[in-house]
N, C-alpha and C positions, 0 to 999 in steps of 0.2 A: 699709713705710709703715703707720702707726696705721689698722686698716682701719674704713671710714667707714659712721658711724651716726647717724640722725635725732637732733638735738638733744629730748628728749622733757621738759624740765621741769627739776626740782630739788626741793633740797631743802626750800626757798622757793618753789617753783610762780612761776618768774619769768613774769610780766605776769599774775596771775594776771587773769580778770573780775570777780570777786568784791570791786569795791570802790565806791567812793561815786565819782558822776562827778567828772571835772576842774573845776575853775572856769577855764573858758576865757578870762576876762578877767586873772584874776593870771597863767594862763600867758604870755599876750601880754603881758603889763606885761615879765614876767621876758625871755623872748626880746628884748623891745626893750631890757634894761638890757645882753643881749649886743649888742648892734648898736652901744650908746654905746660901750661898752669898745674895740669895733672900730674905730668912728671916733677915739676920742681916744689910743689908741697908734700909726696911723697904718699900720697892716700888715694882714692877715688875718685873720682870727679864726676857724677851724672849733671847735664845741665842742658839743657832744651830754650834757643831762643827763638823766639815766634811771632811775625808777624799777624798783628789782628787783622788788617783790611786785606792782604793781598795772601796769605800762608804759608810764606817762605818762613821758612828757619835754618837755624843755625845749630848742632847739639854734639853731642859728644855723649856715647852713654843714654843714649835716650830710652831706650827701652830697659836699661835695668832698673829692681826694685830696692827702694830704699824707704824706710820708715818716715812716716809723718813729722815724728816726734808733736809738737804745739800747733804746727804749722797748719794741722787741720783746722785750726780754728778760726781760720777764714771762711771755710766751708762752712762748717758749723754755725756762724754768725750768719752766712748768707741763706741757710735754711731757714733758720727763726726768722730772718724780715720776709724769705717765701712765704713762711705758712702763715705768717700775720696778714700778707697784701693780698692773699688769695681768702681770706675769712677762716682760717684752721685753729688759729692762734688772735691773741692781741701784745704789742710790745707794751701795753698798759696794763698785762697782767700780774699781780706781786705775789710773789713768790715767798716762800722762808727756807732756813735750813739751818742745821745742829753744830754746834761744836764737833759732831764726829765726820761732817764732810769736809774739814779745813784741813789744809794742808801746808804744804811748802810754797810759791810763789802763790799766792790765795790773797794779797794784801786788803782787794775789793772789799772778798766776802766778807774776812775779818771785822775790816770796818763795821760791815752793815750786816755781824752776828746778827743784832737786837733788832733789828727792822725790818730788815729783808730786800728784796729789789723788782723792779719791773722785767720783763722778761727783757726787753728793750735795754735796758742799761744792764744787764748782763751781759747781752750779746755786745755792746760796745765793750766790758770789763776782758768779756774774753779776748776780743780783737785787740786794741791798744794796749791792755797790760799783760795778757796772756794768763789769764787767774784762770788758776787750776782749776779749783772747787768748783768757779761760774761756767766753766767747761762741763763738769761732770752734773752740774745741778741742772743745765741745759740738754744734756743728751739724756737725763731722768725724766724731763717734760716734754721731750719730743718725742719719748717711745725708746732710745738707747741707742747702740752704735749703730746697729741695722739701718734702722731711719735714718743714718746721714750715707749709708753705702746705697741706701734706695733713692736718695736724695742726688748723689753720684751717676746712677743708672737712669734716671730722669732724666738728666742735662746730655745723655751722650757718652759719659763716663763709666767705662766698662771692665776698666782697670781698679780704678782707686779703691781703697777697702778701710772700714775700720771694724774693730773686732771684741776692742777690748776701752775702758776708760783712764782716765789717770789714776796712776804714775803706770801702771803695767804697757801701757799701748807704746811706751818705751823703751820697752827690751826687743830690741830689732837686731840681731845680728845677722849677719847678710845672707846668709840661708832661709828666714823667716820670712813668711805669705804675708799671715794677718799684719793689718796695722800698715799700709803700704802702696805707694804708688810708684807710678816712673815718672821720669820729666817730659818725655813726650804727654802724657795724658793729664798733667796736673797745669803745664804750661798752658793747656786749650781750657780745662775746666778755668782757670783764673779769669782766661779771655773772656767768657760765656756767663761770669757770675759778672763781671768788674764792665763789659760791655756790650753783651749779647742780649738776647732777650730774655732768661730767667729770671730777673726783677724786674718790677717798674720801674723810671726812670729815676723816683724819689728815693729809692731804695737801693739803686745803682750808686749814684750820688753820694749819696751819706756811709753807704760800705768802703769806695773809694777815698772819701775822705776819712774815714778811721783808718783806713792802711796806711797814709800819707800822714796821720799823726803819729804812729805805731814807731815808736825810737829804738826798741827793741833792735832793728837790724842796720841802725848806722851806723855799724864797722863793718857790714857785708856787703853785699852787691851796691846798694847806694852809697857807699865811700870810693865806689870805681866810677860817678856818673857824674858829669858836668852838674855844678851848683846850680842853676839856673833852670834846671829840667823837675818838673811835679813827677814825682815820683811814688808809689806805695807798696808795702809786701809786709809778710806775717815772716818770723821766723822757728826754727825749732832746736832744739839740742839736746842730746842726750848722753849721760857719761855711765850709762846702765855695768855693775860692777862685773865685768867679762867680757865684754862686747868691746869693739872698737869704737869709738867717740865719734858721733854722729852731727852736723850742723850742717840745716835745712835753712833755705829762704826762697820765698817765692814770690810773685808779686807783679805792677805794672811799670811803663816808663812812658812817660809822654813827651818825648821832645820835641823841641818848636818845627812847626812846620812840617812835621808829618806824622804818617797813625802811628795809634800806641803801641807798646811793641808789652808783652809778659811775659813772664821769665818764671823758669823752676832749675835750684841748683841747689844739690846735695854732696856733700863733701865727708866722707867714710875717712879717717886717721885710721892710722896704722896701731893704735896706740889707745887704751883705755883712760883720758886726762882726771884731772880731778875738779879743776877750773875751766872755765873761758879760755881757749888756748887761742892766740895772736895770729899763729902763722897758720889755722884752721878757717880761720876768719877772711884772711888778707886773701886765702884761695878763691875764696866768695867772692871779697871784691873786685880781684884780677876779672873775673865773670862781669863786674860791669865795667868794666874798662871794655870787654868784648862787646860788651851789649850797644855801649859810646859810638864805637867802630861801624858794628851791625848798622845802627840807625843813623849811620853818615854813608850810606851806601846809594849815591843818587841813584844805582839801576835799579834799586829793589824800594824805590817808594811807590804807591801808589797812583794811578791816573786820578 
């Protein structure tokens, strides 16, 4: 296990004090525009927005627990280039694995049955395409779910949990511990892997830029954000048969001219779907039309 050390800042000095107060009235404006979004899709709505350089946020629901679903597998990716940039691991190390670790969203592994993969181009597999299997053949070579909740407990993170691997760590129904974070704690871990000090700067970089390839969530939260702004985030979903239908996304925003802002928004339907549902999605995005707002708030930029 990644042995466990105080979260002590960044590169960014995340929440620094050193900034002009909030305006407490546009925050409450913004928080209530999460509350409409909740009411008028007719489901859940946890969502935590949060500034990196000064700490102010924005949320709704922030401390309730909601399933990962995929979405861990930002973490997950950000563990393997830890324990490679600290000497635990190499991302030049090749791996194999069986016809009987292949699954459903798996396209990666399929490919490369016959040859196998670098731990390195796995952990990209998992983050841009979200393969299942390079998930599961990832938390088999770093020791199992544990190692990425010890991995969680490392950074600061004393919530997040994972317990079980694919497809099970998707049966989340909203009474269920394992498998689960809030938005308040998953919003600050994203900050701390994407621009704290937990990686090197090489490794900050190249994770940010696989989330900012990752197409997976452009009908979520990045369909609410001005085109012009670099944006990244992992997403998740789950249609587990009993459960209410679950869509995760999490992620950073960097608009011009001031700090990045990262975001976790989880959206619980009322309803067990079968597909992709539109108006489960559009909730998401209404979340960065919030996020748009949040980071045009000249009282809440930083000095």
């Amino acid at each position: 296990m990644i042995k466990r050390r105080a979260f002590l800042g960044g590169t960014m000095a995340l929440g620094a004090s050193a900034c002009l107060p909030p305006d407490q009235s546009q925050l409450g404006r913004l928080a209530a525009k999460l509350r409409i979004v909740e009411a008028a899709a007719d489901g859940t709505l946890g969502a935590e927005i949060y500034d990196t350089a000064t700490g102010y946020s924005v949320d709704l629901n922030r401390n309730a627990r909601f399933g990962h679903c995929s979405s861990f597998k930002l973490s997950l990716a950000a563990m393997i280039l830890l324990r490679a940039s600290t000497g635990l691991d190499s991302l030049n190390r090749r791996v194999t694995w069986s016809a009987d670790d292949l699954m459903g969203y798996s396209a990666f592994t399929t490919e490369r049955l016959k040859d196998g993969a670098t731990l390195g181009e796995l952990a990209e597999a998992t983050q841009k395409f979200s393969d299942n299997a390079a998930a599961n053949i990832l938390l088999r070579e770093a020791g199992g779910p544990e190692e990425l909740t010890g991995f969680w407990r490392s950074i600061g993170d004393e919530t997040s949990r994972l317990n079980r691997i694919e497809p099970a760590l998707n049966n989340v129904p909203a009474t269920e511990l394992r498998d689960t974070t809030t938005p308040f704690a998953m919003a600050r871990t994203v900050a701390k892997i994407a621009y704290g000090d937990v990686l090197p700067e090489l490794e900050r970089e190249m994770l940010r830029q696989w989330m900012t390839d990752t197409q997976t969530g452009v009908r979520r939260v990045r369909a609410g954000l001005p085109d012009d702004w670099v944006a990244g985030d992992k997403t998740g979903t789950s249609f587990w048969p009993g459960m209410d239908s679950l869509y995760v996304d999490i992620g950073f925003v960097e608009p011009e001219g001031r700090s990045p802002i990262t975001f976790a928004a989880y959206f619980r339907a009322r309803e067990t779907h079968s597909a992709i549902n539109p108006a489960s999605e559009q909730a998401l995005a209404r979340v960065g039309e919030v996020i748009a707002d949040f980071a045009r708030q000249d009282r809440i930029l930083s000095l």
